[in-house]
NUMI-163290 format. One record per residue: residue in three letters; x, y, z of N, C-alpha, C in turn. Coordinates in steps of 0.1 Angstrom, whole numbers, padded with zeros to 4 digits, always signed. Example, Ala and Ser with C-alpha at 12.3 -4.5 7.8 and 13.67 -1.06 7.14 Angstrom:
ALA+0132-0057+0078+0123-0045+0078+0132-0033+0078/SER+0128-0022+0071+0137-0011+0071+0129+0000+0079/
***
This chain:
UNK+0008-0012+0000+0000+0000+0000+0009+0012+0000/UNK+0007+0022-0009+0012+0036-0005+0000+0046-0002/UNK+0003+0050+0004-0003+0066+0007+0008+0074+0004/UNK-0003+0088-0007+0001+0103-0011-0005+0112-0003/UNK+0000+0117-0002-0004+0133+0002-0022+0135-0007/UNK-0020+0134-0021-0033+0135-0028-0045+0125-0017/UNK-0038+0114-0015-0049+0106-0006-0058+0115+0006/UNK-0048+0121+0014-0052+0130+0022-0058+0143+0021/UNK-0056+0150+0009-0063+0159+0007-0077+0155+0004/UNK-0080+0147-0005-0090+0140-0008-0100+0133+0002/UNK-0092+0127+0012-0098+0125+0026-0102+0141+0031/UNK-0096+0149+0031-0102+0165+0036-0111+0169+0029/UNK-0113+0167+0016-0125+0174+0007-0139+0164+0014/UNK-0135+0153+0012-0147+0142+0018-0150+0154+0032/UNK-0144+0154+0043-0145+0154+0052-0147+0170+0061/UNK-0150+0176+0046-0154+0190+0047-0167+0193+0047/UNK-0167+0202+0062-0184+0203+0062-0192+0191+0075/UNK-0180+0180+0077-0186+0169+0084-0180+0168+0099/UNK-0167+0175+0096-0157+0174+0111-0158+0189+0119/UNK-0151+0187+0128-0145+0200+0135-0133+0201+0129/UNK-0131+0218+0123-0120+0220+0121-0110+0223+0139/UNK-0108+0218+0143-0101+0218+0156-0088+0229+0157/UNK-0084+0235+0167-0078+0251+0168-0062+0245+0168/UNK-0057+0252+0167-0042+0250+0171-0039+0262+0179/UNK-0037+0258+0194-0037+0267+0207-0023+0266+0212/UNK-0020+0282+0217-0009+0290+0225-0009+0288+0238/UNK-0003+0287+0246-0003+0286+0262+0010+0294+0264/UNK+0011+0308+0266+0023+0314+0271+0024+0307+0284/UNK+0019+0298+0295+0024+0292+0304+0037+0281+0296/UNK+0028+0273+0292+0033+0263+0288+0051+0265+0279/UNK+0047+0279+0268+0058+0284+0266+0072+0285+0271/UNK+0066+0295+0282+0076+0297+0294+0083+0281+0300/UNK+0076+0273+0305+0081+0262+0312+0087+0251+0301/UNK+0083+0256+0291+0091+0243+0280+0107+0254+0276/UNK+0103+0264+0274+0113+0279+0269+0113+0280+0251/UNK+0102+0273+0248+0101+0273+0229+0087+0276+0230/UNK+0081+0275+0219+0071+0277+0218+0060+0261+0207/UNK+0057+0261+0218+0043+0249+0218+0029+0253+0214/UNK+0025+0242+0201+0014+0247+0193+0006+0235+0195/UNK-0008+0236+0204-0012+0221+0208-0025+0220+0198/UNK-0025+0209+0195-0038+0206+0186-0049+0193+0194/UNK-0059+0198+0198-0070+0194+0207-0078+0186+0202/UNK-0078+0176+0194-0085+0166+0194-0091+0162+0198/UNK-0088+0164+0210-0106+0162+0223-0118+0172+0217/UNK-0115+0181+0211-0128+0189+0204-0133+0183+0191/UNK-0128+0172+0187-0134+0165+0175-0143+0160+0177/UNK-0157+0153+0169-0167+0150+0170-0162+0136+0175/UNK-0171+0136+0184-0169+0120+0193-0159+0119+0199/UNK-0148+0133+0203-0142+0136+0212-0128+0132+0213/UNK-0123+0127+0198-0109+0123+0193-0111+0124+0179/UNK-0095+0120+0173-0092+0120+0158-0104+0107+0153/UNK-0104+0100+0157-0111+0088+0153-0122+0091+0146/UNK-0130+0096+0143-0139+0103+0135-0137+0105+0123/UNK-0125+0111+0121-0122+0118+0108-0115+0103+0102/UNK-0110+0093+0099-0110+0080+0093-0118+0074+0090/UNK-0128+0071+0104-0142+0068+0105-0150+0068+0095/UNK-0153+0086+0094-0161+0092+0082-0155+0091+0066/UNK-0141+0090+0066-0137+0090+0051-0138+0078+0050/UNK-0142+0065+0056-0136+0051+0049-0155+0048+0049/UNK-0158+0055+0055-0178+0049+0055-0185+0058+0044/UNK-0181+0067+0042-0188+0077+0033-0184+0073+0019/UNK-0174+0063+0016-0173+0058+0000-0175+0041+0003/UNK-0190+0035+0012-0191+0027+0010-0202+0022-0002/UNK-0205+0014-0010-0214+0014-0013-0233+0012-0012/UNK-0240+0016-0018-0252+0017-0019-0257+0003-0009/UNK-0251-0009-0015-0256-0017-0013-0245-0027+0007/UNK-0235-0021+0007-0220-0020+0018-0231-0018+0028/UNK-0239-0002+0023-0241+0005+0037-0255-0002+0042/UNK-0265-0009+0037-0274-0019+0035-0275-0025+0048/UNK-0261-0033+0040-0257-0043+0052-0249-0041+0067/UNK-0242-0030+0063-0234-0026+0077-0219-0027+0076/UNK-0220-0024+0088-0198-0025+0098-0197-0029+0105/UNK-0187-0036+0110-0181-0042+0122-0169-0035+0124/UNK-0166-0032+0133-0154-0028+0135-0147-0029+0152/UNK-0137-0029+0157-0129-0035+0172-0125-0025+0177/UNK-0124-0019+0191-0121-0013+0194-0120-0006+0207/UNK-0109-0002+0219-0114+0000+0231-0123+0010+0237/UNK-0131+0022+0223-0138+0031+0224-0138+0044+0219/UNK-0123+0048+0210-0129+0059+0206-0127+0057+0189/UNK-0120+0047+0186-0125+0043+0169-0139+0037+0174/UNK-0143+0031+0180-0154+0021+0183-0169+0037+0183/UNK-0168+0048+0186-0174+0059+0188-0171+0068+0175/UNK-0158+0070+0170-0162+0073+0159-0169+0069+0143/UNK-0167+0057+0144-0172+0042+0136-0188+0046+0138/UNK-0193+0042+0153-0206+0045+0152-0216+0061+0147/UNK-0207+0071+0150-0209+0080+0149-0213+0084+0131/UNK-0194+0078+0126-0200+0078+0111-0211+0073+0103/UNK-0211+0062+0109-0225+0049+0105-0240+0058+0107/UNK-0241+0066+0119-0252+0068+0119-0255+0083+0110/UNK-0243+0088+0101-0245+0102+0095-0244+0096+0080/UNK-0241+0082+0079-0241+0079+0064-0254+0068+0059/UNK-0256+0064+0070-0273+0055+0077-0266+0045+0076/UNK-0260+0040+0083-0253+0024+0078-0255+0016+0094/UNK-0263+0004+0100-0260-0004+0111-0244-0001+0113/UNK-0243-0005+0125-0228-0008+0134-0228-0017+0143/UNK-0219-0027+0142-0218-0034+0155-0205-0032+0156/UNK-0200-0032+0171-0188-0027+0174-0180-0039+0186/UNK-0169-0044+0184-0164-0055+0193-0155-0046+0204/UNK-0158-0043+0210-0153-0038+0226-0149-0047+0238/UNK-0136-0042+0245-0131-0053+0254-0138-0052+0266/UNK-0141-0056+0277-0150-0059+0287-0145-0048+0297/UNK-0129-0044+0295-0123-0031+0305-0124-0019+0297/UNK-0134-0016+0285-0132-0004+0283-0137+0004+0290/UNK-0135+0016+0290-0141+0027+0297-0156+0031+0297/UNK-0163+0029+0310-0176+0033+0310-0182+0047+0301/UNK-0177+0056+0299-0185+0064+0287-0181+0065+0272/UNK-0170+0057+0273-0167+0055+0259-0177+0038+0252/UNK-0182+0035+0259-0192+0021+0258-0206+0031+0256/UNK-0208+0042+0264-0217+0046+0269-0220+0056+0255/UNK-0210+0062+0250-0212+0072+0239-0218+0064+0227/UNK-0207+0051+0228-0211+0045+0211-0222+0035+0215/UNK-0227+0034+0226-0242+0029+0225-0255+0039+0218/UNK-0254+0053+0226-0259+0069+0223-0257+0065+0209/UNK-0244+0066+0201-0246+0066+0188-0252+0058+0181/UNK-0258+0049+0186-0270+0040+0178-0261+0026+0176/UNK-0246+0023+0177-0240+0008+0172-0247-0003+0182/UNK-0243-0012+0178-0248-0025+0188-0234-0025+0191/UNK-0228-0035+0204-0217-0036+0208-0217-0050+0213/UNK-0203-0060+0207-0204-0070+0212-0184-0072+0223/UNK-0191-0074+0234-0178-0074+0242-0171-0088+0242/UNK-0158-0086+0245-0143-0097+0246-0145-0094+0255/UNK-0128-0108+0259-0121-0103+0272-0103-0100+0262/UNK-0098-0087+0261-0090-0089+0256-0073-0095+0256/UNK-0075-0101+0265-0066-0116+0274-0067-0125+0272/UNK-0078-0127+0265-0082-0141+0261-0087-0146+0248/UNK-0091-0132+0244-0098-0135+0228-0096-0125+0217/UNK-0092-0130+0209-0091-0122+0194-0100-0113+0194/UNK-0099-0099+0193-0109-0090+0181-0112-0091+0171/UNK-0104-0094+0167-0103-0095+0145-0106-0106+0141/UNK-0105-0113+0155-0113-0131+0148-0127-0126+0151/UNK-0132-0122+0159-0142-0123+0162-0152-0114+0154/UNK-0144-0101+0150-0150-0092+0139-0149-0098+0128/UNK-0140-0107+0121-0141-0114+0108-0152-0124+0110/UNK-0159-0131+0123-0167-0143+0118-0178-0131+0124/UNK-0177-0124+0122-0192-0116+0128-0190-0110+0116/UNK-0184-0104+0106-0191-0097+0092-0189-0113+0083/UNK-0183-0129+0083-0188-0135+0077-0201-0141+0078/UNK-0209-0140+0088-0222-0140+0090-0231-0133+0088/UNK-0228-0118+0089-0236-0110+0079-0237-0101+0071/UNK-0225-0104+0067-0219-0099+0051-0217-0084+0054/UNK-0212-0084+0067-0211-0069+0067-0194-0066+0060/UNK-0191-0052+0061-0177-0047+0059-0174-0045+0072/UNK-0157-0050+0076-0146-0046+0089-0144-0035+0086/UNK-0142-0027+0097-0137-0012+0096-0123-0014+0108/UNK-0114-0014+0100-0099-0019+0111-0098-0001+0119/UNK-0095-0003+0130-0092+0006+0137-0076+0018+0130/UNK-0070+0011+0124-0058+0021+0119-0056+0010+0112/UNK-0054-0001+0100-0048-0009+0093-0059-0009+0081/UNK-0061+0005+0072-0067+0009+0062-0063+0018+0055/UNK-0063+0023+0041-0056+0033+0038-0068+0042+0036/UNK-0077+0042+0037-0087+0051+0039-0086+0058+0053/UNK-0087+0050+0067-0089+0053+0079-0077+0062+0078/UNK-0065+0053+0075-0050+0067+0074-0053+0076+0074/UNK-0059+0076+0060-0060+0088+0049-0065+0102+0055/UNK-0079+0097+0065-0088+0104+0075-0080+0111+0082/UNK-0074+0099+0090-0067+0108+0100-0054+0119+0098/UNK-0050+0114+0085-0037+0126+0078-0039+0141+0079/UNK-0056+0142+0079-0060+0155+0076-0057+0161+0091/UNK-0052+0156+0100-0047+0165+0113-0036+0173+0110/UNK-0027+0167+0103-0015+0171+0098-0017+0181+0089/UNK-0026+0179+0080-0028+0194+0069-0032+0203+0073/UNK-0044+0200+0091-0046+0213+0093-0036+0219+0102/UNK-0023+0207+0108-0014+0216+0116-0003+0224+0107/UNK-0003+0221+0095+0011+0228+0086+0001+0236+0081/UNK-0009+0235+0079-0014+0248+0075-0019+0261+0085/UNK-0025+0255+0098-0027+0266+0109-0016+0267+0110/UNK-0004+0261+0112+0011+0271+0118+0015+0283+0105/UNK+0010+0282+0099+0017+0290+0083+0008+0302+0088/UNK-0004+0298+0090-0013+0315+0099-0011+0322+0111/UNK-0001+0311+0117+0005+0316+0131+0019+0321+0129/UNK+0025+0323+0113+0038+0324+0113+0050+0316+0120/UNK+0047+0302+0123+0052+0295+0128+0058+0285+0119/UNK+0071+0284+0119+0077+0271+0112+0082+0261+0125/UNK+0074+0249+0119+0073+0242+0131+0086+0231+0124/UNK+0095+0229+0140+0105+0222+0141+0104+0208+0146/UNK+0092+0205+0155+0094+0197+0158+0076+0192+0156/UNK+0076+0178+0158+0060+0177+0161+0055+0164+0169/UNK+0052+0161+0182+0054+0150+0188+0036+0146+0185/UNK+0030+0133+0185+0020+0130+0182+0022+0109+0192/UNK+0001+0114+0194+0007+0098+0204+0005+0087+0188/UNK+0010+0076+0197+0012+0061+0189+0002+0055+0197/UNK-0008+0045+0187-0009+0029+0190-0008+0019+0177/UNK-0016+0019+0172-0014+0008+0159-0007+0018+0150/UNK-0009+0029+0156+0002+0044+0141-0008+0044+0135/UNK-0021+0047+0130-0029+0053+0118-0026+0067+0119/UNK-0029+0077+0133-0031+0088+0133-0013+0096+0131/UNK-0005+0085+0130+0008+0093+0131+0013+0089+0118/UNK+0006+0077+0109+0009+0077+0096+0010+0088+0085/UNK-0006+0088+0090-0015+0099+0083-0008+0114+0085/UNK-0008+0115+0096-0001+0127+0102+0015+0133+0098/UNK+0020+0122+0097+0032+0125+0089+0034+0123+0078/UNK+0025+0116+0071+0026+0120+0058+0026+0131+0052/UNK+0014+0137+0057+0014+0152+0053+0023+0161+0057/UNK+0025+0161+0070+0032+0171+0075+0048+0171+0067/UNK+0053+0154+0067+0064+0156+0059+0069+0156+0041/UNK+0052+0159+0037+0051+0163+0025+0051+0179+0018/UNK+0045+0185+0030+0041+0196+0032+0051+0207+0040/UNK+0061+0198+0049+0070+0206+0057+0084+0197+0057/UNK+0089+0196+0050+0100+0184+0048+0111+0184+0062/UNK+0111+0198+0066+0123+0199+0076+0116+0197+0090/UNK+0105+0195+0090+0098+0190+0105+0099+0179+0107/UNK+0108+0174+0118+0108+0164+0122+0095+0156+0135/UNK+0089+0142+0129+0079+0140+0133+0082+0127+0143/UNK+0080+0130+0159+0084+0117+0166+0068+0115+0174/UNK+0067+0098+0178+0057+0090+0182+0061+0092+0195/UNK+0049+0089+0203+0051+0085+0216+0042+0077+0223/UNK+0048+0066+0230+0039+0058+0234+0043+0058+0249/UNK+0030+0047+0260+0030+0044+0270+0044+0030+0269/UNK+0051+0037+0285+0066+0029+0284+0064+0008+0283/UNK+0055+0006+0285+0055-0008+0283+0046-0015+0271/UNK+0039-0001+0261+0035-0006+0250+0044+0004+0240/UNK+0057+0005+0241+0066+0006+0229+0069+0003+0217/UNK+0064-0004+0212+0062-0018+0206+0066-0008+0189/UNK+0062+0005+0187+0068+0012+0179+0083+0016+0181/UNK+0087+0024+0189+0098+0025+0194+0107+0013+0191/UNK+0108+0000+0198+0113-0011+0196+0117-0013+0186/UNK+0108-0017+0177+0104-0020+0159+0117-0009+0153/UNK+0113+0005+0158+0120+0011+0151+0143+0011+0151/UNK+0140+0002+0163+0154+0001+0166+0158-0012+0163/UNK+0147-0022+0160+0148-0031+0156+0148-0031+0144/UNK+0142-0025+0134+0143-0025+0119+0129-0037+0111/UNK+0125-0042+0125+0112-0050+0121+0101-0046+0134/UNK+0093-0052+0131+0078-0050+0137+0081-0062+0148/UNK+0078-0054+0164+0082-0058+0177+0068-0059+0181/UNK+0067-0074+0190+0049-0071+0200+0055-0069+0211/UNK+0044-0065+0221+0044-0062+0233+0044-0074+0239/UNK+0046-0074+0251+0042-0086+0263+0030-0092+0264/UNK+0025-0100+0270+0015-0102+0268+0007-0098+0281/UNK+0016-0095+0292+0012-0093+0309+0014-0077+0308/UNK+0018-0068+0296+0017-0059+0299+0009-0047+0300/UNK+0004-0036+0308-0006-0035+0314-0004-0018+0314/UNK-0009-0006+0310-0012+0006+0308-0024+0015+0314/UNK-0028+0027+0319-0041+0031+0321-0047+0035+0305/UNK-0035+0041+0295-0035+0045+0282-0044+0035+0273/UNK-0057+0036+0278-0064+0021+0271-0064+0028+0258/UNK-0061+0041+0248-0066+0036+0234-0055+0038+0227/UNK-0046+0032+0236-0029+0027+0230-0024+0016+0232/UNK-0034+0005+0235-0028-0008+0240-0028-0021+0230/UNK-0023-0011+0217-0022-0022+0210-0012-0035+0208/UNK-0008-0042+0204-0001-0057+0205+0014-0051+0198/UNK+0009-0048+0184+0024-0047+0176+0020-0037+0163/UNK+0030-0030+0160+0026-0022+0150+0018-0025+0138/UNK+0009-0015+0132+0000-0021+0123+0008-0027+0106/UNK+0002-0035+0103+0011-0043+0091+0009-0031+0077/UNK+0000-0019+0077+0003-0007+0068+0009+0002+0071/UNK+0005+0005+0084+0012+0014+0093+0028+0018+0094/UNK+0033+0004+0100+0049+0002+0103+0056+0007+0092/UNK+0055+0004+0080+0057+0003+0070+0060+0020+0064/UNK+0051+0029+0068+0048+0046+0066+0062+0054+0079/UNK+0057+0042+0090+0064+0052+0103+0078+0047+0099/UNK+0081+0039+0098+0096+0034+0101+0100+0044+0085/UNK+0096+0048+0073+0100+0060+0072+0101+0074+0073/UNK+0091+0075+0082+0085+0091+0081+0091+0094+0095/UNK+0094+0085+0103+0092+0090+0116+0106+0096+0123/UNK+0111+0102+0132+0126+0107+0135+0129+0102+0150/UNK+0117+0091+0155+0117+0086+0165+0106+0086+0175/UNK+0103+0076+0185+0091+0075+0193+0101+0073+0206/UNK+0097+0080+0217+0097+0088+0230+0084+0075+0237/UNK+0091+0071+0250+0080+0060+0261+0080+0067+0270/UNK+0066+0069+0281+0065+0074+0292+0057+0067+0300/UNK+0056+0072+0309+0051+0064+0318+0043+0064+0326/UNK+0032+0060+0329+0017+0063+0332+0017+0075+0343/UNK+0028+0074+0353+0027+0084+0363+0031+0100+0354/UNK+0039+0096+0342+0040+0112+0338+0031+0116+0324/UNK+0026+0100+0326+0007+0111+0318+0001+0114+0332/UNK-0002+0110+0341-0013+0117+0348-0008+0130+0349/UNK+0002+0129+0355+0008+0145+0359+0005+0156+0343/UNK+0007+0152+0334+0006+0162+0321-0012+0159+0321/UNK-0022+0154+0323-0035+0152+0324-0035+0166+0337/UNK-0031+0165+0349-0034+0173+0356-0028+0186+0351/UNK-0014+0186+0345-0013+0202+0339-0021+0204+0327/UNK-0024+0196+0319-0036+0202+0310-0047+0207+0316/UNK-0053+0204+0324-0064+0202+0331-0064+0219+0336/UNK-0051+0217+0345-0055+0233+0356-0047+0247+0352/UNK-0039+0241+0338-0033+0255+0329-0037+0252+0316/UNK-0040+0243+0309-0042+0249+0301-0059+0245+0295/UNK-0065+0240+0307-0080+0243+0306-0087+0230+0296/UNK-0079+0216+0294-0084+0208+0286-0083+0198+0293/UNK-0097+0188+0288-0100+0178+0294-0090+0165+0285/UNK-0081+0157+0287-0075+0144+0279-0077+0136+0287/UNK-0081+0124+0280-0072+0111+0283-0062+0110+0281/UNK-0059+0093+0293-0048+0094+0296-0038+0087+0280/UNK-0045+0080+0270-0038+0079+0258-0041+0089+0250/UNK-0049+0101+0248-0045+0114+0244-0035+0125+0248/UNK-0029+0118+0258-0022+0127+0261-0006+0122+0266/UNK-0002+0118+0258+0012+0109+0259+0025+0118+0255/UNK+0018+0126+0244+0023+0134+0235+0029+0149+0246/UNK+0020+0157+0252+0020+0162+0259+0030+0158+0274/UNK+0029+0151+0276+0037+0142+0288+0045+0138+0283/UNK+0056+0136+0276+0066+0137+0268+0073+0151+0270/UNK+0066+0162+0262+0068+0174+0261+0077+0180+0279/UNK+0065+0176+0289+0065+0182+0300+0077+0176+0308/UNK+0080+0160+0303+0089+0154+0310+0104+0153+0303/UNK+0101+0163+0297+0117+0166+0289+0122+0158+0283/UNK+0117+0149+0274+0119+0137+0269+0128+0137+0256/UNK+0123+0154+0250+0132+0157+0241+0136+0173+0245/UNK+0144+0182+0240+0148+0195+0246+0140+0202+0236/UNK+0130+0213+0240+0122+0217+0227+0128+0234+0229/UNK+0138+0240+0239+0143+0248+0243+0147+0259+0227/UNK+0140+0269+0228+0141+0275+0213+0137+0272+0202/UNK+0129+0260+0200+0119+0253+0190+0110+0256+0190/UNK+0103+0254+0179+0088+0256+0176+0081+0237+0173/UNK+0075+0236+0184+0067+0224+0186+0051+0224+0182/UNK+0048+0214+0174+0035+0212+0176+0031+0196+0185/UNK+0022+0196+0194+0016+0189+0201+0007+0177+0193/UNK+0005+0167+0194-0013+0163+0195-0020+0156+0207/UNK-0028+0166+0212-0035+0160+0221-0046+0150+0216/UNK-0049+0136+0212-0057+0131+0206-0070+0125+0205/UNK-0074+0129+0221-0090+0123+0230-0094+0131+0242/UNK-0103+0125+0245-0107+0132+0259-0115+0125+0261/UNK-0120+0113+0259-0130+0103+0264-0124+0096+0277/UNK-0123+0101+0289-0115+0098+0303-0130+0093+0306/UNK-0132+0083+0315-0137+0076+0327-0137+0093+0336/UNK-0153+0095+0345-0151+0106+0348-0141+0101+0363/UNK-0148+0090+0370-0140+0085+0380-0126+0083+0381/UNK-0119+0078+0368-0106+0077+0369-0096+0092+0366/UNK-0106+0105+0361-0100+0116+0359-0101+0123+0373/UNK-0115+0120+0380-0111+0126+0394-0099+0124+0403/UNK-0094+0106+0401-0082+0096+0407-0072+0104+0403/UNK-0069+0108+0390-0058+0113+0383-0061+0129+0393/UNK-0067+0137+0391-0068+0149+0396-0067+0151+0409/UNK-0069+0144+0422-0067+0138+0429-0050+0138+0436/UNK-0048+0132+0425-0028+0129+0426-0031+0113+0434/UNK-0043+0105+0428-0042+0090+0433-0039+0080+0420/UNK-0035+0084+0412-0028+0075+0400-0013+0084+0396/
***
């Protein structure tokens, strides 16, 4: 598979009129305490409250007459599983959605609201993809992979056209651009553009420190899984091993992926929170927690952020706010 830059624009014209165009926001706090200047892009203001939407809607909106009929299946721990349903119900298409038994109570709760059916795993014990492939061989529905589509990519690239293009209105030539990882769709996509569009921006991943499994790969030169005992709060990053279209984009585009560690997302969850006024999750916000924990020196650079969700458990954001995680 390749993905062009054309792919992505093409995903934006689809997806024009259907998304939030989402802000690219200043924080002279944040400024000061990093000493460069930081350009965060809030994907918690996307429809359904992450990037997941905007893939969602480009891979559903060119299904056929007779596709949308029948339906989608698609896997997920809740916010592709929310934007899936979300698309489904703006293009009229059924949804069933395979969800693990620990997902987050309002991320189950949203994509019920959005009209999908949901059928739950245990994901310790049972395949997603098996179970989504004999659930659309049964009823001829279409899979909607969470990030291992060149459509869903495509979708989500359009973050990246709007961050090279809002920094060009901010007079900002962005140096660096940190973005979170799980399967890599949104950092495929994302760097496609960005390093089509801005060749000298370097674009690095960041994941939760024991699902590295990009990171790894990339020092490995092949595609690394995770553990099988290993264990994150970052539930919509807890994927196994890099995606098989995915790996393939990042291990070019990418200038490296940064691990952190659940205690220094909460803490970047609580500084988003009480400076700079935004609700994340804790796998929306990996990127940011990186930033804060000096992971790379952004000292005189011009950084762009992605914050990528905000579908938190409200109880587990009180824990976090708190200072009990």
């Amino acid at each position: 598979m390749t993905l062009a830059l054309a792919d992505i624009q093409a995903a934006a014209a689809r997806l024009a009129g259907h998304t939030v165009l989402t802000p690219l926001i200043e924080s002279p706090a944040l400024n000061d305490r990093l000493g460069g200047r930081v350009l965060i892009k809030p994907e918690t203001l996307q429809l359904g409250g992450a990037f997941k939407f905007r893939g969602a809607y480009n891979r559903l909106s060119q299904l056929t007459a007779d596709e949308r009929h029948r339906g989608v299946v698609a896997f997920s721990s809740g916010n592709h599983a929310q934007g899936v349903a979300l698309a489904a119900a703006r293009v009229g298409t059924p949804a069933l959605i395979v969800m693990p038994l620990d997902a987050p109570k309002v991320k189950v709760e949203a994509t019920r609201h959005y009209g999908a059916e949901i059928r739950f795993f245990d994901r310790y014990t049972e395949d997603r993809e098996i179970i989504a492939a004999e659930i659309a061989a049964e009823r001829g529905c279409v899979v909607v992979p969470s990030y291992d589509d060149k459509h869903i990519i495509a979708g989500q690239g359009t973050v990246g056209l709007e961050i090279v293009a809002q920094a060009k209105a901010l007079e900002a030539e962005l140096d660096l651009l940190l973005c979170p990882v799980g399967g890599g769709g949104l950092i495929a996509g994302t760097s496609t553009a960005v390093k089509a569009l801005s060749p000298d921006t370097a674009v690095w991943g960041v994941e939760p420190a024991d699902f590295d499994d990009t990171r790894r790969s990339l020092a490995a030169g092949r595609r690394e899984v995770n553990a099988p005992e290993a264990r994150s709060f970052c539930d919509a990053l807890l994927t196994a091993t890099p995606g098989a279209l995915t790996w393939p984009i990042n291990s070019r585009t990418l200038s490296g992926v940064l691990a952190v560690t659940d205690a220094e997302v909460a803490e970047a969850m609580r500084y988003a929170f009480s400076t700079l006024k935004l609700v994340i999750e804790p796998g929306g916000c990996v990127a940011l927690a990186a930033a804060l924990a000096h992971k790379l020196d952004l000292k005189g650079k011009t950084t762009a952020i992605v914050c990528s969700g905000g579908n938190v458990d409200p109880g587990l954001f009180a824990q976090v706010l708190a200072g009990e995680l």
